[in-house]
MDAnalysis code that builds the backbone (N, CA, C; Angstrom):
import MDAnalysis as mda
import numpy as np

u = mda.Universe.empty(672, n_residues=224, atom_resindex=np.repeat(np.arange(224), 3), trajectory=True)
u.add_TopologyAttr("name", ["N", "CA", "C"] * 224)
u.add_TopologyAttr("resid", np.arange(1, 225))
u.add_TopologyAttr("resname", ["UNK", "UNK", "UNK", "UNK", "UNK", "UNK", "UNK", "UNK", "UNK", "UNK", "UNK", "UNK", "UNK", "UNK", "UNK", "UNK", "UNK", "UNK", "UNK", "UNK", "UNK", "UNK", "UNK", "UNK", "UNK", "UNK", "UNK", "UNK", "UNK", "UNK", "UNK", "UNK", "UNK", "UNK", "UNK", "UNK", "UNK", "UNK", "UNK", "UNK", "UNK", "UNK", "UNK", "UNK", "UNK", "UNK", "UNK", "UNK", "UNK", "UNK", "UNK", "UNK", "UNK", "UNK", "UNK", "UNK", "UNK", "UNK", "UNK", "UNK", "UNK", "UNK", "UNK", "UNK", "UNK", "UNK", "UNK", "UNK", "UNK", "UNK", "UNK", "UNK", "UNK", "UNK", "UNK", "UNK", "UNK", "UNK", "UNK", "UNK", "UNK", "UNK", "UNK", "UNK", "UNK", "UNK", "UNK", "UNK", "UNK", "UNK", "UNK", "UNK", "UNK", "UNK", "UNK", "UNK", "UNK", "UNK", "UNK", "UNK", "UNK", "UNK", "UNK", "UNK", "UNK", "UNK", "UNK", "UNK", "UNK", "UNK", "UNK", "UNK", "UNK", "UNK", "UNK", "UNK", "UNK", "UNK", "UNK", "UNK", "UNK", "UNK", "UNK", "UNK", "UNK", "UNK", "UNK", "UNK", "UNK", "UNK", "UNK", "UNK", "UNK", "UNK", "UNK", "UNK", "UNK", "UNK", "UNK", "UNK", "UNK", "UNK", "UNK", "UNK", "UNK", "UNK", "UNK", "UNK", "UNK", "UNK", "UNK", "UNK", "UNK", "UNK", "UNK", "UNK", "UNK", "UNK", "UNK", "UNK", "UNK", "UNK", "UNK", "UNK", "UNK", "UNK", "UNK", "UNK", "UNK", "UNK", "UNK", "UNK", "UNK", "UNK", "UNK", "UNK", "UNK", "UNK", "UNK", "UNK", "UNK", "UNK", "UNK", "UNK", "UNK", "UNK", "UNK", "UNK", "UNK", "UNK", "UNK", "UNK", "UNK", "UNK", "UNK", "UNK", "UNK", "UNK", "UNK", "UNK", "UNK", "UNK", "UNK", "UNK", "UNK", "UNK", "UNK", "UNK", "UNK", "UNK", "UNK", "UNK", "UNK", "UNK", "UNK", "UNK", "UNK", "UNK", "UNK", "UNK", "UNK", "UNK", "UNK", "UNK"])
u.atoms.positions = np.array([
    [0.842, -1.195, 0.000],
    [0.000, 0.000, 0.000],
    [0.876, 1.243, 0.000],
    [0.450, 2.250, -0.669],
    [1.216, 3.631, -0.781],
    [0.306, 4.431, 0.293],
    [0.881, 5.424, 0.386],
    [0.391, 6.300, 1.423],
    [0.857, 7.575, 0.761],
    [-0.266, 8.811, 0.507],
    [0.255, 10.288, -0.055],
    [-0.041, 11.395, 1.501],
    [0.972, 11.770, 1.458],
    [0.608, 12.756, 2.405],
    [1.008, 14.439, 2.166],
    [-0.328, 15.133, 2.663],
    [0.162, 16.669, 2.186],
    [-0.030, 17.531, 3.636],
    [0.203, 16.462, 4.959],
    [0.670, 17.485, 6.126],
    [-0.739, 17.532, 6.868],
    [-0.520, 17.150, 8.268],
    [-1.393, 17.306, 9.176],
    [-0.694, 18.615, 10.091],
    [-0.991, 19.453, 10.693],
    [-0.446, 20.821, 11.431],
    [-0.381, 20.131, 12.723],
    [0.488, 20.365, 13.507],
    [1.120, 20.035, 14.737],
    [-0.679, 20.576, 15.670],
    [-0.796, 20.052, 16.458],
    [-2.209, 20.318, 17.094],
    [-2.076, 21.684, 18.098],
    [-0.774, 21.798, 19.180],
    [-0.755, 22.694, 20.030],
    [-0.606, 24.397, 19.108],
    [-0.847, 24.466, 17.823],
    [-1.043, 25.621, 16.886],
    [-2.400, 26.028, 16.916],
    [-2.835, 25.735, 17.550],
    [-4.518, 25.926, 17.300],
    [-5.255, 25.517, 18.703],
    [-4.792, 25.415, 19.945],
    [-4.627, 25.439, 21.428],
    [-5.347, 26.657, 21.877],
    [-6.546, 26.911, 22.518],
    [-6.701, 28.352, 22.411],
    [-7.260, 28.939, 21.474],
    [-7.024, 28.603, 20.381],
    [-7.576, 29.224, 19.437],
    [-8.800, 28.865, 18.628],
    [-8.802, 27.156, 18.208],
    [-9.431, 26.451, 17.868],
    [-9.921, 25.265, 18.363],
    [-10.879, 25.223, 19.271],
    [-10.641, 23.559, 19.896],
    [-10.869, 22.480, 19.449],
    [-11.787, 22.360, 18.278],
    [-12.323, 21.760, 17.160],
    [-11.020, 20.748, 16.340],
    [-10.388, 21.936, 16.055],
    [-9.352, 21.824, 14.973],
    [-8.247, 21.333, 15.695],
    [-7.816, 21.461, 17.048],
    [-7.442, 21.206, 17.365],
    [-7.269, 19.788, 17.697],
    [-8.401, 19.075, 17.949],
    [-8.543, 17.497, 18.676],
    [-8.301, 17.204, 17.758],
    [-9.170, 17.738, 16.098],
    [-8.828, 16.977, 14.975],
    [-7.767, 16.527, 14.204],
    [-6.747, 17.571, 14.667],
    [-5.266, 17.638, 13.746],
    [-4.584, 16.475, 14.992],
    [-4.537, 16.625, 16.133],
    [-4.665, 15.652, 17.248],
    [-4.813, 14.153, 16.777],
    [-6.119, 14.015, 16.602],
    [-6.547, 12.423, 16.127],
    [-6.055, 12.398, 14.709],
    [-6.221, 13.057, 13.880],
    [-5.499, 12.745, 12.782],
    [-3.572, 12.342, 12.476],
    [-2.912, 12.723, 13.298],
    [-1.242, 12.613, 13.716],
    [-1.619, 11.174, 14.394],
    [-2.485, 10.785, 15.309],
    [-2.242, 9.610, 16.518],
    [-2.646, 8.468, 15.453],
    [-3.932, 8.672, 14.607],
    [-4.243, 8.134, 13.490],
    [-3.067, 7.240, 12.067],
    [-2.604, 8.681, 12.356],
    [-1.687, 8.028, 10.671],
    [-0.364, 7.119, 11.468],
    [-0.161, 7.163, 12.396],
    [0.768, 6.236, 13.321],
    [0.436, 4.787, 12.920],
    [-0.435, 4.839, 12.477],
    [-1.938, 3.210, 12.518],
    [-1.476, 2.791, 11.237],
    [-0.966, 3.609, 10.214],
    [-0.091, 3.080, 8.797],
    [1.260, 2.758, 8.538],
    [2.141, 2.995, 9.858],
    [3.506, 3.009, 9.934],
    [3.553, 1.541, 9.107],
    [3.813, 0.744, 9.605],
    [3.607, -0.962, 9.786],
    [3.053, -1.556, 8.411],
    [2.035, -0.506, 7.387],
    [1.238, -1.084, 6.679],
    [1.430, -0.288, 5.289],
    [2.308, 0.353, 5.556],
    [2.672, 1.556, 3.815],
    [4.219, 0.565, 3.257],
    [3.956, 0.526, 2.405],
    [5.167, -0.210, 1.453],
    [5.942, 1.136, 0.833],
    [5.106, 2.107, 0.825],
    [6.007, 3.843, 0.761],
    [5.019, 4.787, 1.085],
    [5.336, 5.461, 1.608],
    [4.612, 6.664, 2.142],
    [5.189, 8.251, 1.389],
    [4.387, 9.177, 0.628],
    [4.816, 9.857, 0.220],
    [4.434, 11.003, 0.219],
    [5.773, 12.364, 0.466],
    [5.020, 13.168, 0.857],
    [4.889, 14.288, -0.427],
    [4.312, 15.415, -0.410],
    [4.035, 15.890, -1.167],
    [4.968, 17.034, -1.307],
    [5.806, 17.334, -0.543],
    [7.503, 18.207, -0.130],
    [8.279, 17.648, 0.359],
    [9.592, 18.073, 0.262],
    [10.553, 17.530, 1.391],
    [9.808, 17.798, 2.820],
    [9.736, 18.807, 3.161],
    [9.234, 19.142, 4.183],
    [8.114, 17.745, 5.015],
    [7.047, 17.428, 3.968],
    [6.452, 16.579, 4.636],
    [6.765, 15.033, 4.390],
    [7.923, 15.025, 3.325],
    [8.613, 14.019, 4.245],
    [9.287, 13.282, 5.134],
    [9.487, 14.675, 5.673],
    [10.882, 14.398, 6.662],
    [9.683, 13.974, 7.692],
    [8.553, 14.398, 7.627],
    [7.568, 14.613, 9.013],
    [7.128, 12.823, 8.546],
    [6.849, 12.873, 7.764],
    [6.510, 11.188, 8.260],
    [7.799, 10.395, 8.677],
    [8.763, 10.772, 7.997],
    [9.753, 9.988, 8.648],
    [10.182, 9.863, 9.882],
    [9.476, 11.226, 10.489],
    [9.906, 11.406, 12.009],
    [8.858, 10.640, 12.632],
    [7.413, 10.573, 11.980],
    [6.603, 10.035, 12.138],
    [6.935, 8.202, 12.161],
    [7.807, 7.562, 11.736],
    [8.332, 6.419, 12.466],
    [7.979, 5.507, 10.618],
    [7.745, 6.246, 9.651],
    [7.279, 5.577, 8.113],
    [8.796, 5.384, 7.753],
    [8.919, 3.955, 7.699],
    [10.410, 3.172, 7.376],
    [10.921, 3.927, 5.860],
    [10.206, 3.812, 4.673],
    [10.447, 4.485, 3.785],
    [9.281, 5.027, 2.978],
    [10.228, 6.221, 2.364],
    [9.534, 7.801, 2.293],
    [10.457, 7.832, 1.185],
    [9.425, 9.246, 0.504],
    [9.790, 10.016, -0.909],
    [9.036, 11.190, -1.338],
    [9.521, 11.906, -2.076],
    [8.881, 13.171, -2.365],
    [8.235, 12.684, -3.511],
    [6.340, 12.961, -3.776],
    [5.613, 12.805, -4.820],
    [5.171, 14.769, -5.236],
    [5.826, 15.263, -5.344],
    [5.362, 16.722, -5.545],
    [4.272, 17.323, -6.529],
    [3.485, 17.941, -6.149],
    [2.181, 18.557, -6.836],
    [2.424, 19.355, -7.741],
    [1.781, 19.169, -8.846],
    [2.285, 20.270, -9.815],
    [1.093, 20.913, -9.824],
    [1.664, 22.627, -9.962],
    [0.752, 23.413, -9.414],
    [-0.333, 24.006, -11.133],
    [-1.616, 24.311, -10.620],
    [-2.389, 24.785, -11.881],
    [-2.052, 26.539, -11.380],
    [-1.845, 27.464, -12.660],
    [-1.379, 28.500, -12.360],
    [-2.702, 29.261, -13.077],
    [-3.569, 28.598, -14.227],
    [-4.554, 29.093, -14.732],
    [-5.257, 30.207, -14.081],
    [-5.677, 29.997, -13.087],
    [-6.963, 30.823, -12.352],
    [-6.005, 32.845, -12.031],
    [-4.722, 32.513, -12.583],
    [-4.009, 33.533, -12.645],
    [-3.967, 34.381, -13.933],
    [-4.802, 33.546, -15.034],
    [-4.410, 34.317, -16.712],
    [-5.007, 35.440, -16.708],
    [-6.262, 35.428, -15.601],
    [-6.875, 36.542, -16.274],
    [-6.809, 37.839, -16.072],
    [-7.898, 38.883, -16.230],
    [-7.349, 40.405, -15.917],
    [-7.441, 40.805, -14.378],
    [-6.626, 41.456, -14.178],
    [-6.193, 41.951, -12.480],
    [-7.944, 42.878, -12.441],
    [-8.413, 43.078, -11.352],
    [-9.482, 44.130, -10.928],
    [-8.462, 45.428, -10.792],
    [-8.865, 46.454, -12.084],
    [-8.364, 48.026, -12.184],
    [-8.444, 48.556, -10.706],
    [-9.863, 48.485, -10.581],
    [-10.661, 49.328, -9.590],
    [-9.838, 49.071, -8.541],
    [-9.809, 47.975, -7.434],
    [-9.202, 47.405, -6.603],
    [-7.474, 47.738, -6.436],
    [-6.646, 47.650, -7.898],
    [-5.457, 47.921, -7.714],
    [-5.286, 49.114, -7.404],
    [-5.747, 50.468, -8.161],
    [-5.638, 51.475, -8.073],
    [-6.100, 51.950, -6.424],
    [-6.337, 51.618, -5.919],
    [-6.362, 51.753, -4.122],
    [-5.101, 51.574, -3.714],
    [-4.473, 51.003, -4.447],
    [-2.974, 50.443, -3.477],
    [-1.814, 50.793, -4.111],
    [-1.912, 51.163, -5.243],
    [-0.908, 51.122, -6.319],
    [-0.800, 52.688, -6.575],
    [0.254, 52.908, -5.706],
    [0.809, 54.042, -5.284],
    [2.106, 54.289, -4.736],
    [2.707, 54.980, -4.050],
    [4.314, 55.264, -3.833],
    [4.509, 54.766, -2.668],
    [3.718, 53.606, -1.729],
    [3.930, 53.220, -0.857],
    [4.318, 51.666, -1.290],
    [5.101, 51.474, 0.068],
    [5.447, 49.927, -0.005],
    [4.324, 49.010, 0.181],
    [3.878, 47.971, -0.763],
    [3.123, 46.880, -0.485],
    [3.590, 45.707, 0.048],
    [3.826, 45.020, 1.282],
    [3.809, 43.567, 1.739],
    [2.542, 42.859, 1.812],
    [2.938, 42.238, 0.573],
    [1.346, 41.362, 1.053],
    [1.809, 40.024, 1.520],
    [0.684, 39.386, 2.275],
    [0.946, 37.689, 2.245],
    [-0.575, 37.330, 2.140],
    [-0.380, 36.518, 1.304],
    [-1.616, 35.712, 1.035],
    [-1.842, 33.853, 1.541],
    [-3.141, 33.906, 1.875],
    [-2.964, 32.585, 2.494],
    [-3.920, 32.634, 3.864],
    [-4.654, 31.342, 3.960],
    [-6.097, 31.623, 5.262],
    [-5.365, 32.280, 6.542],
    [-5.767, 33.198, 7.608],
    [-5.597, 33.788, 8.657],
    [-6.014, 32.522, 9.237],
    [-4.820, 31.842, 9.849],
    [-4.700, 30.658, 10.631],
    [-3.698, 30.567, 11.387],
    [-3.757, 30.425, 12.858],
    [-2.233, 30.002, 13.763],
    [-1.308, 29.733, 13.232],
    [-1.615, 28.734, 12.585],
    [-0.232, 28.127, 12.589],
    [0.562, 28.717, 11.108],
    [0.353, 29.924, 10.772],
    [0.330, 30.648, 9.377],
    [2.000, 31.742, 10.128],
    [1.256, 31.813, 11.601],
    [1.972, 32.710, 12.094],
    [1.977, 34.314, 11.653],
    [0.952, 34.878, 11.729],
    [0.492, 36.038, 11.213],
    [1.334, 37.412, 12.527],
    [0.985, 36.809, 13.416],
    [1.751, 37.631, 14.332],
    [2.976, 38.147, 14.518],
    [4.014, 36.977, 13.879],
    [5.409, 37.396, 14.187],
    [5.586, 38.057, 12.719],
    [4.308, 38.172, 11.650],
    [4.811, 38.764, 10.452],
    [4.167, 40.556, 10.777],
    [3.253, 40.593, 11.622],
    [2.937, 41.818, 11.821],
    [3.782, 42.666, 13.176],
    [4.657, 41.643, 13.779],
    [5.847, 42.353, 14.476],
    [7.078, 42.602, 13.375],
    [7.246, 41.765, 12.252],
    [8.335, 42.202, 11.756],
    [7.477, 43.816, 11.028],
    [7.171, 43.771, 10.574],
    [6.507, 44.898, 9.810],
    [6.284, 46.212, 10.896],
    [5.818, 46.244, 12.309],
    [5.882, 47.230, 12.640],
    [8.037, 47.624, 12.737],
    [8.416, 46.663, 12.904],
    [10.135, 46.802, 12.758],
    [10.356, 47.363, 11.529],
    [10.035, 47.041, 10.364],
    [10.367, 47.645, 9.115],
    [9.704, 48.957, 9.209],
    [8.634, 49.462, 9.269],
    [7.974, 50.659, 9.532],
    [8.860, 51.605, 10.294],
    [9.794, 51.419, 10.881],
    [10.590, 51.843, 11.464],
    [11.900, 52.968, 10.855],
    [11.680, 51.985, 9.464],
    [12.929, 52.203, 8.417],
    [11.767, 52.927, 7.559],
    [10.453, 53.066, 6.887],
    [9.293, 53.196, 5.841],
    [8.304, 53.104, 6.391],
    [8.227, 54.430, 7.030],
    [6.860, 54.670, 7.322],
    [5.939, 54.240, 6.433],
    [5.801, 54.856, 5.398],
    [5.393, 54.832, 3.935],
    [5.304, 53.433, 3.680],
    [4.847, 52.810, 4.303],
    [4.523, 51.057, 3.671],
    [3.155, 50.381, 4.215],
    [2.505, 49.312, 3.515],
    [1.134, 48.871, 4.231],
    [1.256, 47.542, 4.328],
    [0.894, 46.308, 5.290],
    [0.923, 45.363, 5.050],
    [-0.781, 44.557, 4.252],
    [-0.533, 43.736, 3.615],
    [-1.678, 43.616, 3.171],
    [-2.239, 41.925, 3.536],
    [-2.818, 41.606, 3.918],
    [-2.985, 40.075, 4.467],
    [-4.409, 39.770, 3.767],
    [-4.404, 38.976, 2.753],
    [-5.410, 38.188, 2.212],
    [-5.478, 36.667, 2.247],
    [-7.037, 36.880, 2.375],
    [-6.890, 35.234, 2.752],
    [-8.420, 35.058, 4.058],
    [-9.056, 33.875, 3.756],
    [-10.399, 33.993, 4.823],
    [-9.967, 33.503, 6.083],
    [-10.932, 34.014, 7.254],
    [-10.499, 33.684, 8.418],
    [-11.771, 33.090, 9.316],
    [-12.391, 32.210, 8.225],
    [-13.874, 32.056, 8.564],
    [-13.539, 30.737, 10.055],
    [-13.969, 30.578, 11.089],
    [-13.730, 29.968, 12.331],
    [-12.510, 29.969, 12.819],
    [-12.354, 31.100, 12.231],
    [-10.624, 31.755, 13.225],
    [-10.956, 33.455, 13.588],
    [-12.326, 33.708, 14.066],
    [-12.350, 35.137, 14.284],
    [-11.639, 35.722, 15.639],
    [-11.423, 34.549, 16.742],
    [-10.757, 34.857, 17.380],
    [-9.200, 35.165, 17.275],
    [-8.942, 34.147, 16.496],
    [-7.014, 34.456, 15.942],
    [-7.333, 35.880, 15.151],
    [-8.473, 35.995, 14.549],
    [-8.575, 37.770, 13.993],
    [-8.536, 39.017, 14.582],
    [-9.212, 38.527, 15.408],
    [-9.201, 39.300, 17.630],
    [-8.041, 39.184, 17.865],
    [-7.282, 38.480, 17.907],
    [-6.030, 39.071, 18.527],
    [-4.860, 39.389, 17.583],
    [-4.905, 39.102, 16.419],
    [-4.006, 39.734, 15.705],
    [-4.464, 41.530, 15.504],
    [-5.726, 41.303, 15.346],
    [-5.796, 43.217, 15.389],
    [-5.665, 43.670, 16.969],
    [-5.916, 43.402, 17.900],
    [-5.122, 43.392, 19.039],
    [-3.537, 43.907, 18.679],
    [-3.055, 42.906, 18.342],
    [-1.293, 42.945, 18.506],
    [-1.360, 44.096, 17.301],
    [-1.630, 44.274, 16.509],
    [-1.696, 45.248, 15.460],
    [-1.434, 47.215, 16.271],
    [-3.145, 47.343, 16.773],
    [-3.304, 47.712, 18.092],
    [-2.477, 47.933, 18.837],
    [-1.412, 47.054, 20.063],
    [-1.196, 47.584, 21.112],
    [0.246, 47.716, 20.314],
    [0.616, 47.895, 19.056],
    [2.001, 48.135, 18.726],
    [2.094, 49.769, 17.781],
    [0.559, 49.801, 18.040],
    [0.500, 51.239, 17.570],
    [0.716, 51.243, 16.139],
    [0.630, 49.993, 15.151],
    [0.727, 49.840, 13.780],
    [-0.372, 50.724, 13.141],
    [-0.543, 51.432, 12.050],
    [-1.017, 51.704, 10.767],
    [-1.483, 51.152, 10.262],
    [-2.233, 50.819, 8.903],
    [-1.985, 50.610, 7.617],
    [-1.854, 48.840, 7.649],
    [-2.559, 47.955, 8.428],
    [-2.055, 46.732, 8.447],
    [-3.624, 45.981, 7.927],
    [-3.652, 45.659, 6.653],
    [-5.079, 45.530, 5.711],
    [-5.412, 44.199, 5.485],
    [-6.784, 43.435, 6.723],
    [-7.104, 42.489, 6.419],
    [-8.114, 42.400, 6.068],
    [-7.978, 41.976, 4.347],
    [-8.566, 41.968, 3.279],
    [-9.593, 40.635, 3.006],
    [-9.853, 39.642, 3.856],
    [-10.636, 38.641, 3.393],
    [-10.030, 37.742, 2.471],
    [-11.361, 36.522, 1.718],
    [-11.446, 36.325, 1.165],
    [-11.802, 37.171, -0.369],
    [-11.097, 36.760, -1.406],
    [-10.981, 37.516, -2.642],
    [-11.170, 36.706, -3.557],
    [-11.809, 37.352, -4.780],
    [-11.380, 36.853, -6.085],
    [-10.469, 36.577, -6.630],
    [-10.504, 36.146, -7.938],
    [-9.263, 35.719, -8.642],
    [-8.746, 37.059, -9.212],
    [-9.580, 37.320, -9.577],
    [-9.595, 39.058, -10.083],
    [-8.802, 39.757, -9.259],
    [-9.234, 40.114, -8.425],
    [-8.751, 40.812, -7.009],
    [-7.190, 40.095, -6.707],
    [-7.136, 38.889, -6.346],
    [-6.112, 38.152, -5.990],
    [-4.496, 38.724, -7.047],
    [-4.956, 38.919, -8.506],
    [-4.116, 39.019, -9.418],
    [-3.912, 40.790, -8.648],
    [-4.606, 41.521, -8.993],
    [-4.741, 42.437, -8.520],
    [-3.472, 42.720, -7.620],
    [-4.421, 42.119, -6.445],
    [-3.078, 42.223, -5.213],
    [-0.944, 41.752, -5.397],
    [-1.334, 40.810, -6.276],
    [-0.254, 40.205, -6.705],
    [1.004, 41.357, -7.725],
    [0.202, 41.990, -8.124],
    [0.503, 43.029, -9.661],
    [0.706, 44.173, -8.718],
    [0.240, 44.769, -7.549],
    [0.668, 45.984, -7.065],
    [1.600, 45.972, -5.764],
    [1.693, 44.695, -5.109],
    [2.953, 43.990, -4.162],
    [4.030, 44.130, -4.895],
    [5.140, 45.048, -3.475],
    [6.524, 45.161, -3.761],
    [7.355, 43.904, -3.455],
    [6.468, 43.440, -2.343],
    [7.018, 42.208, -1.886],
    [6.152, 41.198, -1.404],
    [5.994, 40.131, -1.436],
    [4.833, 38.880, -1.205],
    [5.899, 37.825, -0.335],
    [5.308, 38.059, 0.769],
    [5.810, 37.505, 2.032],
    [5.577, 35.779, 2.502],
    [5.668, 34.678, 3.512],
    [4.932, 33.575, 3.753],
    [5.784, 33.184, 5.121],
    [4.776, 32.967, 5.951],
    [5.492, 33.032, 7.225],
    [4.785, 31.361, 8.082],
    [5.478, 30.694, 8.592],
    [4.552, 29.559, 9.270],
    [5.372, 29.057, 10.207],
    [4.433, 28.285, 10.902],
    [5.459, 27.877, 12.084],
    [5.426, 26.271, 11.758],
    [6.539, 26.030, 13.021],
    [6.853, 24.299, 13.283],
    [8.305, 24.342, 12.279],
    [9.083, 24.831, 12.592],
    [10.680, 25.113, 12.082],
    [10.262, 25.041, 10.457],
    [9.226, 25.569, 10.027],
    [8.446, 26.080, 9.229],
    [9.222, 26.051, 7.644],
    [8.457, 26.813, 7.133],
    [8.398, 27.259, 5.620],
    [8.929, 26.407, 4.899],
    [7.884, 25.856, 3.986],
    [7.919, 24.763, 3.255],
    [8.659, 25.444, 1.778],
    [9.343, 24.455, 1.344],
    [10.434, 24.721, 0.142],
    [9.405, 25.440, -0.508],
    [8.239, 24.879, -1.236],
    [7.232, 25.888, -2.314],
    [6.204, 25.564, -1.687],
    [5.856, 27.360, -1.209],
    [4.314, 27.485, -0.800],
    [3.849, 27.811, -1.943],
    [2.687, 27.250, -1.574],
    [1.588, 28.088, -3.103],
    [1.568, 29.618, -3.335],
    [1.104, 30.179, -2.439],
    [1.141, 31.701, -2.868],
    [2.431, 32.879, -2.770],
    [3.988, 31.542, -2.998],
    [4.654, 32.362, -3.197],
    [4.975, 31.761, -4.678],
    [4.476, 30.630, -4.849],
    [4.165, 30.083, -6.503],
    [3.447, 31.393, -7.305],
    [2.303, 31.355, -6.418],
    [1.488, 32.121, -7.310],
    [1.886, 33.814, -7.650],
    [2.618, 34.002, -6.388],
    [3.259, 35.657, -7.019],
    [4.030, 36.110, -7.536],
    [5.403, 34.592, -7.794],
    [6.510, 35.087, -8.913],
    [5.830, 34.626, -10.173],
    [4.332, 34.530, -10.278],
    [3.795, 33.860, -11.857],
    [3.667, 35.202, -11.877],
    [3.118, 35.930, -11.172],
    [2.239, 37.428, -11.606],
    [3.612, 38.215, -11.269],
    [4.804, 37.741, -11.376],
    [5.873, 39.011, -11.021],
    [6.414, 39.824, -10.202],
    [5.478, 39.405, -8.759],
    [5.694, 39.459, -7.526],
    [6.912, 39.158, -7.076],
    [7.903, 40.104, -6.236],
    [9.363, 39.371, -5.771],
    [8.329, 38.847, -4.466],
    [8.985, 37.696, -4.276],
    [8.799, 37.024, -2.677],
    [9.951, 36.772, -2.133],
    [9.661, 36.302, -0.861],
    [10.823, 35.741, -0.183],
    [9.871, 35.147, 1.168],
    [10.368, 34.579, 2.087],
    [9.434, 34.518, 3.370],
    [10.872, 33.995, 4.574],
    [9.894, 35.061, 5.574],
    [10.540, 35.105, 7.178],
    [11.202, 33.725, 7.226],
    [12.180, 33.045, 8.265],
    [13.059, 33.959, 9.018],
    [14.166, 34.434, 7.805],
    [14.416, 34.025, 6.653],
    [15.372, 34.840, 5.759],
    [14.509, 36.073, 5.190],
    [13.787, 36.831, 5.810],
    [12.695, 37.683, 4.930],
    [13.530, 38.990, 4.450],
    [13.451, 38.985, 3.188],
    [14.249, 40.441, 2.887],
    [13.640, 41.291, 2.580],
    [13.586, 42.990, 2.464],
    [13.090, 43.876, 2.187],
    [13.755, 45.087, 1.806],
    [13.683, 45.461, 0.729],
    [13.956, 46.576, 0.094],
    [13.592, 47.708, 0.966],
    [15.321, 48.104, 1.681],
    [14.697, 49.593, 2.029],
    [16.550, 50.425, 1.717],
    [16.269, 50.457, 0.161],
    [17.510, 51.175, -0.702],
    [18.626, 50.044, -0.938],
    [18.565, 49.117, -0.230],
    [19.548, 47.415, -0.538],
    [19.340, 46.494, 0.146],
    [19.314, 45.662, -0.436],
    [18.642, 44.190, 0.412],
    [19.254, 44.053, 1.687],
    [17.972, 43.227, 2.562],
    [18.453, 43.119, 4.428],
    [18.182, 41.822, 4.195],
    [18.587, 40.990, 4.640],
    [18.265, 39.347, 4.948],
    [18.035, 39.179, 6.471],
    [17.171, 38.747, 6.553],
    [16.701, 38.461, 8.071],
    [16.943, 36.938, 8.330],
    [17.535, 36.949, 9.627],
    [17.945, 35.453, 9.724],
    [17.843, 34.655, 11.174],
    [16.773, 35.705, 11.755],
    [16.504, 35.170, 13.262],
    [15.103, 35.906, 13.383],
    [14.113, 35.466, 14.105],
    [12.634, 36.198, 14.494],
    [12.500, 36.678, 15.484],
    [13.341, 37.774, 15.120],
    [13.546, 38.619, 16.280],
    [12.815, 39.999, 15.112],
    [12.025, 41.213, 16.079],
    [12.234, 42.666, 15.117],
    [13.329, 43.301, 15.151],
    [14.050, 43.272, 16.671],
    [15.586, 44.012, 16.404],
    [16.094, 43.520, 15.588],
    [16.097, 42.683, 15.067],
    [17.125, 42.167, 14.049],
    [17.284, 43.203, 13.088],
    [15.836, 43.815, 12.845],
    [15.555, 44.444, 11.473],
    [16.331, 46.017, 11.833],
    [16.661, 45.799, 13.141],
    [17.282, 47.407, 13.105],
    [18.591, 47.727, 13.137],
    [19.417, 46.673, 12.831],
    [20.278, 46.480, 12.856],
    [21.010, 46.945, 11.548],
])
């Protein structure tokens, strides 16, 4: 028997936040333990999630990687929508659901750190946060008690819109936890299609007159 795997989220990410999601990502990890014994290969869909079954106790493992559909990107950006943003300020966007374990927080501490250096910049966070309104509560909280600006959570979007956002970003960010960031996230796939520079935290770089490489999650870092 083969086994495909594209990643269960560590459960204590969603502690607090989600209790639902929590038991589930829970029973689902205690669950796939139940195939160790019974996969003739187990495969993951990144390096990343193969190393996790392997840690997961799966004798042998391999990368089966997804090839991504870029289509839903051909079409025309929303005018209306860009022209709101597409202006002499810096755009960081990150795209991707407002979820714990996304780590939205330590990307809206680096950003009040960069703000530091560019006033003149907005962060832009797209992506739905439908049974995470509390992780929405406290990220505008932390937003809030850091005295941030300009920090734009935009929902769920169109494709329209999505291109949009993609076409007026200086930089397209991706931040996650669990010694994190998977070799290719999707929506940093999807923003060097539309021309988007990306990069994502803890190496996060940002144009402010020559590249900074960030290499610890810390904000002092950024003031350095």
């Amino acid at each position: 028997m083969a086994l495909i795997y594209h990643n269960i989220t560590l459960p204590e990410h969603f502690i607090g936040v989600h209790k639902t999601l929590a038991r589930q990502c829970f029973r689902g990890r205690r669950e796939l333990r139940a195939y160790v014994d019974r996969c003739d290969l187990a495969l993951g869909d990144s390096e990343f999630n193969r190393q996790d079954l392997e840690q997961l106790g799966f004798p042998r493992t391999a990368v089966l990687p997804v090839v991504p559909d870029f289509s839903h990107l051909d079409g025309a950006p929303n005018r209306w929508l860009a022209r709101q943003f597409d202006d002499a300020w810096t755009n960081i966007l990150f795209v991707g659901r407002v979820i714990a374990n996304k780590k939205i927080e330590d990307l809206i501490r680096f950003f009040h750190a960069y703000q530091q250096f560019n006033a003149r910049s907005r962060l832009i966070i797209v992506g739905a946060h439908t049974g995470f309104e509390r992780y929405l509560t406290a990220l505008n909280h932390i937003a809030a008690s850091l005295g941030i600006d300009h920090v734009h959570f935009v929902g769920h979007v169109s494709d329209a819109e999505l291109i949009a956002f993609y076409e007026i970003a200086d930089l397209s960010v991706c931040e996650r936890a669990r010694r994190v960031l998977r070799p290719t996230g999707r929506s940093l796939l999807d923003g060097s299609t539309r021309g988007s520079p990306t990069q994502r935290p803890p190496c996060l770089r940002l144009w402010m007159g020559q590249e900074s490489f960030i290499r610890q999650r810390t904000p002092d870092t950024l003031r350095r």
